[in-house]
C-alpha positions in Angstrom: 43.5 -85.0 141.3 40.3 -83.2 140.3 39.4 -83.5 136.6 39.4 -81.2 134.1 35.8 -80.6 132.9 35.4 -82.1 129.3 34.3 -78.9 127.8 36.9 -76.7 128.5 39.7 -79.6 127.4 37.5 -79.6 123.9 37.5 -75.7 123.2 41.2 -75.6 124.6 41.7 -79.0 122.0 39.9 -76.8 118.8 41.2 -73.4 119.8 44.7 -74.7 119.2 43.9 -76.9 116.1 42.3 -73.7 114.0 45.5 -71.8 114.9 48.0 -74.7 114.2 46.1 -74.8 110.8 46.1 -71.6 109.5 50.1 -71.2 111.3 51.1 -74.4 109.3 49.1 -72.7 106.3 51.1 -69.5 106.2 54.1 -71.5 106.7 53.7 -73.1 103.8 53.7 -70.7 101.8 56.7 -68.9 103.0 59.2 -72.0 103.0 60.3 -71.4 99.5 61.0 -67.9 100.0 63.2 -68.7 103.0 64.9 -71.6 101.5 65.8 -69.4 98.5 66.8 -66.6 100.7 70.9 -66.0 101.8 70.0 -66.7 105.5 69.1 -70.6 104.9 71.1 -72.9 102.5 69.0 -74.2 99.8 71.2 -77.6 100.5 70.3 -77.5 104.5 67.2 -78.7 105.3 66.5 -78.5 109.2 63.5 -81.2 108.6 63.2 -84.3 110.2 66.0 -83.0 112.9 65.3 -83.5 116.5 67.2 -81.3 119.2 67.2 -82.1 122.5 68.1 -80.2 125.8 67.4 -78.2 129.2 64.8 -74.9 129.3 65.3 -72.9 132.8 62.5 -70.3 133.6 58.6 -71.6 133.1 59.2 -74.8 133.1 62.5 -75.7 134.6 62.9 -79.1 132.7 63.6 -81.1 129.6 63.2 -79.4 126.4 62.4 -81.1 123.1 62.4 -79.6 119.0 61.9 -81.1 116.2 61.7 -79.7 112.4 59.6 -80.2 109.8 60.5 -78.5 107.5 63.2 -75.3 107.3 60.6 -72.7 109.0 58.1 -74.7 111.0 58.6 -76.5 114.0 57.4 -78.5 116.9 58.6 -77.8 120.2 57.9 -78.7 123.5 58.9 -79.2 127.6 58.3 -81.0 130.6 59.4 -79.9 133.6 58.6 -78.3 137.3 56.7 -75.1 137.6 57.1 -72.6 140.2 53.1 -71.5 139.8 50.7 -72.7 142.5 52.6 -75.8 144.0 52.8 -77.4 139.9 53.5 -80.8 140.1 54.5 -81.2 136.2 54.2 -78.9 133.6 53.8 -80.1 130.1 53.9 -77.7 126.8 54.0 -77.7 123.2 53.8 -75.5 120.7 54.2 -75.1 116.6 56.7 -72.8 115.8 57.5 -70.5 112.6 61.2 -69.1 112.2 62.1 -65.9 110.2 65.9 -66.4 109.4 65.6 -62.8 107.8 65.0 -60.6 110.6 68.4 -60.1 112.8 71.0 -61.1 110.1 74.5 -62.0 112.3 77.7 -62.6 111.0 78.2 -66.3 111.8 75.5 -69.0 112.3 72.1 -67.6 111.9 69.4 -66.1 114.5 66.0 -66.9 113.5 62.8 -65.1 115.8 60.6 -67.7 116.3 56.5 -67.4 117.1 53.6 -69.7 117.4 50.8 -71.1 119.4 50.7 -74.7 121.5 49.3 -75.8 124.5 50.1 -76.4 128.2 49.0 -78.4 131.3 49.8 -78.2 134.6 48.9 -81.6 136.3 49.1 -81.0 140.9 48.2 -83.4 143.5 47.5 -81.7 146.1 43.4 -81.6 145.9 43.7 -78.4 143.3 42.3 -78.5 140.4 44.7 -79.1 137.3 45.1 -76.0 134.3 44.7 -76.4 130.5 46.0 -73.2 128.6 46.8 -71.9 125.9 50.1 -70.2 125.2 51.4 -67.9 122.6 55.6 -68.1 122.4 57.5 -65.1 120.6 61.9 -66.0 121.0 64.7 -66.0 119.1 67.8 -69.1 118.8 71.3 -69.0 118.0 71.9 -71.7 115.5 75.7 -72.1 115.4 77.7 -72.9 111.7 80.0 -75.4 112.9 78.2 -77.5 116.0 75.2 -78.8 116.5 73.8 -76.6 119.1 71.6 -74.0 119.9 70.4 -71.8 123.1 67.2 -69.6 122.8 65.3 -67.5 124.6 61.6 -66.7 125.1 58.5 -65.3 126.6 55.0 -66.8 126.1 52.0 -65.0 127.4 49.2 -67.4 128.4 45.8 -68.4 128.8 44.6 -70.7 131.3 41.3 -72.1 129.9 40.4 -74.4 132.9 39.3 -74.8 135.7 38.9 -70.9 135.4 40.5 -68.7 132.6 43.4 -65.9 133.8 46.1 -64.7 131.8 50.2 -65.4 133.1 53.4 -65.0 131.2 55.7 -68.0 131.0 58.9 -68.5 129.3 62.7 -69.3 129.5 66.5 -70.1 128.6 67.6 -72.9 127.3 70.2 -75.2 125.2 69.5 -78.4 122.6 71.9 -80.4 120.7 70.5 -81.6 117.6 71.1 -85.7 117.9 71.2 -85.9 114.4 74.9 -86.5 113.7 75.1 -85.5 110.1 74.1 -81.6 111.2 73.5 -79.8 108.4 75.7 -76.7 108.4 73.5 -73.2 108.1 75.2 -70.3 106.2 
């Protein structure tokens, strides 16, 4: 595998960390309006829950969530990619939810946008990619079951070797391991 050269992993490394600060910032600042509002139960709290499930599209893979609080999220996958003979694709991102945008009659349907990373790691003599990627979706958070299937698309930035632009993105399902789901209203 070639390496990826040291100064493109370090503005790739800062780029995300000034983003992930100022999204955790604003993020901040909004829980209590959220938690307040009708969409989220002030006596739910989505933190410290971990889902855990299958994302088919840009990675095909594993996919992984887990809350931090009732807005902000980490999420992330490993999988297969279909771009340029990718032996494993890694991504994660931080992720803000607005509950209040598509209100639905039953469970609750947050959009969902932030800002993460990915790698693409090949062995065939090609250099590996660091990028930067930017995911807008939305989830279906059931009432009664500890499930939820989302959808998303994430325009990217490959930052090394060379820097191109791509869209990625997917389908998927998690079930949130933690048995005592908090019910969303």
């Amino acid at each position: 595998m070639k390496k990826i050269p040291k100064i493109a992993c370090a503005t790739a490394f800062i780029s995300v960390a000034a983003a992930l600060s100022g999204l955790n910032a604003w993020a901040d600042d909004s829980t209590a309006m959220t938690t307040n509002s009708t969409s989220v139960s002030s006596t739910s709290s989505s933190a410290g829950k971990l889902g855990l499930g299958l994302i088919v599209g840009e990675p095909t893979g594993l996919s992984a969530k887990y809350w931090l609080n009732d807005t902000l999220a980490l999420d992330g996958a490993v999988g297969w990619s279909t771009k340029d003979h990718t032996d494993l694709y890694l991504h994660s991102d931080v992720l803000w939810h607005n509950f209040n945008l598509i209100p639905v009659p039953r469970g609750s349907l947050p959009v969902y946008f932030g800002v993460g990373g990915l790698v693409r790691f090949r062995d065939d003599n090609r250099d590996n990619d660091v990028g930067i990627r930017a995911p807008v979706g939305v989830s279906y958070m059931f009432d009664n079951a500890p499930v939820d299937v989302f959808a998303e698309i994430a325009p990217a930035i490959d930052v090394a070797p060379s820097v191109r632009g791509e869209i990625t993105g997917g389908v998927g399902i998690r079930y949130d391991v933690d048995r005592d789901h908090a019910v969303r209203g």
